[in-house]
N, C-alpha and C positions, 0 to 999 in steps of 0.2 A: 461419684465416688462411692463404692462401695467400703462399708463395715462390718466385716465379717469376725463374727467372735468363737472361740473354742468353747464348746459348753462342757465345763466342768468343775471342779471343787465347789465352793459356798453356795450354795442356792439363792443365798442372801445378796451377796453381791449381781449375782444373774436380776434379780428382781431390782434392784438397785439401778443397773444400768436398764433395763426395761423400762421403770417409770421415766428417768431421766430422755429415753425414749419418746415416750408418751406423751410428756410435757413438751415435748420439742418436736413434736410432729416428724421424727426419724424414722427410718427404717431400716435395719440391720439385717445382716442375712448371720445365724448361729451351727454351727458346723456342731451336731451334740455327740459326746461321749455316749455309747450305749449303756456303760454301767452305771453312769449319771443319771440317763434317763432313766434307767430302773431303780435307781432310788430316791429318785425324786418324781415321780410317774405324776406330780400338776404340772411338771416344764412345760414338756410340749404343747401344752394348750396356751399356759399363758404365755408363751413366744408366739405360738400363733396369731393367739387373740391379739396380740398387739401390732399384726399387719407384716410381721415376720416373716422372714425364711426360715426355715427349718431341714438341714440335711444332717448326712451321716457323716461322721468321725474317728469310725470304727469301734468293735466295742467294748476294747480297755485300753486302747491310745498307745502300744506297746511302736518301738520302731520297726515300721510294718518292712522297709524295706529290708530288713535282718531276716526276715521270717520265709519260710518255704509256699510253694503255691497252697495246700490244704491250710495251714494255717492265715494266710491273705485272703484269702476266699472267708475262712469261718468270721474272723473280723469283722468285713463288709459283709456278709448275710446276716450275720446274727444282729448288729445294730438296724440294720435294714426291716430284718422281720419285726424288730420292736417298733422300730418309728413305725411300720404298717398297721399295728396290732394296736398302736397308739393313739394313731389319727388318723391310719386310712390312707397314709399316703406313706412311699419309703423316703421322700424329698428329692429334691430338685437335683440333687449336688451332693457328691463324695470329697470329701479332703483326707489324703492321708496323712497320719500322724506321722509328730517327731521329724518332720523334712517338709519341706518348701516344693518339691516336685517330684510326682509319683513318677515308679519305675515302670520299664514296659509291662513289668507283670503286675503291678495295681494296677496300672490302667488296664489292660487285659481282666482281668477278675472284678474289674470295677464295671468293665462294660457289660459283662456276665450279668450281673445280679442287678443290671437295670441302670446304671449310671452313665448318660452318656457325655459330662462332664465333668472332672475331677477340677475342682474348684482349686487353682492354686491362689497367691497374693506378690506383690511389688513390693509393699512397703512393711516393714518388721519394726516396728520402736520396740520389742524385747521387753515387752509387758512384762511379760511371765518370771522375768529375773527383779522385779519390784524396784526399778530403779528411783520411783518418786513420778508423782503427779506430773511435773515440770517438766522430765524427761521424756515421759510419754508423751506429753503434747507436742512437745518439738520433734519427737520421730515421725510425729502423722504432718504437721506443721507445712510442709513444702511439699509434700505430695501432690502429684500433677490431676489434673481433672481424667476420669478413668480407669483408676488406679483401686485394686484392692487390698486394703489394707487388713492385717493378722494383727486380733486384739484376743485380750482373756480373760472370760467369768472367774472369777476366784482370785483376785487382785484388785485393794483398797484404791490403791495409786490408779487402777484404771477406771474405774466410779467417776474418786475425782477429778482427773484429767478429761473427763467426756466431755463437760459444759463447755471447756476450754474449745475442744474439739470442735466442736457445735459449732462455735462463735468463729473460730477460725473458717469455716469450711464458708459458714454464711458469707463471712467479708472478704470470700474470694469469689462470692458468686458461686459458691458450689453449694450441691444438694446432696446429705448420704440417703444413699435408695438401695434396697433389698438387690443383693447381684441378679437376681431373675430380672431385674428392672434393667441394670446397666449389661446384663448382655444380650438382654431381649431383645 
């Protein structure tokens, strides 16, 4: 099962669930905001460093599917040229914001500028609206082996709820692996 997170708001909580990471021998794949990245330009390393994934999320997370082709395109390039300028690499994987599945034209402009998967996910627990630790855990809780799961740096409730996460995944026999891993 993949664990794919939106990198954005608290840098704190990012590092937060990274050690939690760390300590548990996981490995997450992070979809980053480019204006995150640019103002927190240690991310990307230390997502890396920690056996990460690392792709684009565009690069102020607006709902890309509202926006006209030149405006979709500058999103994905401009996040793209950061992560490259960053680490050398644009990543793996595009997610587009604010929707669950890119339209023909993100994906068209996504393939453009080097993307030849737009990572979408299965499972939504609705991190992002803070519903509590508890809630979170039972949104990933029964997810089926294969499945990628939409989680969010910048949410206290999602820190906490990870251990949870963890333990569950374990004593179903499941392992969270970087998406590069589960679609490899």
């Amino acid at each position: 099962m993949a664990l794919t997170f939106h990198g954005g708001d608290d840098p704190g909580t990012a590092r937060a669930i990274l050690a939690v990471c760390a300590e548990r021998d996981a490995r997450i794949t992070v979809l980053a905001i480019g204006t995150w990245l640019a103002e927190n330009p240690t991310m990307a390393a230390e997502i890396l460093g920690g056996g990460h994934d690392l792709g684009n999320h565009t690069w102020s997370h607006p709902v890309l599917s509202e926006l006209g082709e030149e405006e979709v395109r500058e999103e994905i390039v401009r996040c793209r040229d950061l992560l490259v300028a960053q680490t050398g690499s644009p990543g793996a994987f595009f997610r587009t914001s604010s929707g669950q599945h890119a339209s023909p034209l993100i994906l068209r402009e996504a393939g453009l500028a080097g993307y030849s998967t737009c990572l979408s996910y299965d499972v939504d627990p609705e991190d992002w609206t803070d519903p509590g630790a508890d809630a979170v855990r039972a949104g990933v809780a029964e997810a089926p082996a294969g499945s990628i799961v939409s989680l969010h740096f910048g949410h206290p409730g999602t820190v906490d709820a990870l251990p949870g996460i963890l333990d569950d995944l374990t004593g179903r026999g499941l392992q969270p692996v970087a998406a590069s891993m589960l679609l490899g």
